[in-house]
C-alpha positions as CSV (number, residue, x, y, z in Angstrom):
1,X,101.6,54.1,12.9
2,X,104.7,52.1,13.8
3,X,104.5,49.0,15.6
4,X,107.6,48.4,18.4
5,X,108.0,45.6,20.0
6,X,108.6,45.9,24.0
7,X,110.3,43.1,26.6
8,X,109.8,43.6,30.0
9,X,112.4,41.4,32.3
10,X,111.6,40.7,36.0
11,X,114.2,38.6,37.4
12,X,115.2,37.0,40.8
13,X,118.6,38.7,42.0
14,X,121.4,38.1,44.0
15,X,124.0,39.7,46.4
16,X,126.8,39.3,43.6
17,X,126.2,42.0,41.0
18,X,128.6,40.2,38.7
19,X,126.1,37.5,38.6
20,X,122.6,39.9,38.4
21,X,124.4,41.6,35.4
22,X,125.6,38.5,33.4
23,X,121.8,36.8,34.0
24,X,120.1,40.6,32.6
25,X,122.7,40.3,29.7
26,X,121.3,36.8,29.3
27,X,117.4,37.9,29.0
28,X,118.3,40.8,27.4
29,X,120.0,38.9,23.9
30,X,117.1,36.9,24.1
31,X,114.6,39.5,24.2
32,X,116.4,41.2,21.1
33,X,116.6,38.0,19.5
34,X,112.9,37.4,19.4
35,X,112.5,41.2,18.3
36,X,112.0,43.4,20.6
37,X,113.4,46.8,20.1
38,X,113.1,48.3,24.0
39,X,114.2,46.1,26.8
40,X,113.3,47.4,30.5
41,X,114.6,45.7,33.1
42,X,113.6,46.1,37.0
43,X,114.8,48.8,38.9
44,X,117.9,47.7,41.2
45,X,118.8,45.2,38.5
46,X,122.3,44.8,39.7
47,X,121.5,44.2,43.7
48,X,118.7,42.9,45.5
């Protein structure tokens, strides 16, 4: 069986969707960077 490794990100938002999209890019290279292969973020990433 092959292991995958899973990040889960659950973030505060804003009204700016420019902003929301920059700080989900943010945890998202980070996430990768530790290792993990799938990366879910919260539904309605973008806007509160």
């Amino acid at each position: 069986m092959r292991r995958v490794t899973v990040a889960a990100v659950q973030m505060a938002c804003s009204w700016n969707r420019d902003e929301n999209v920059q700080k989900a890019e943010t945890f998202i290279r980070q996430a990768a960077h530790r290792g993990a292969q799938t990366i879910l973020l919260q539904e309605l990433f973008e806007t509160p």
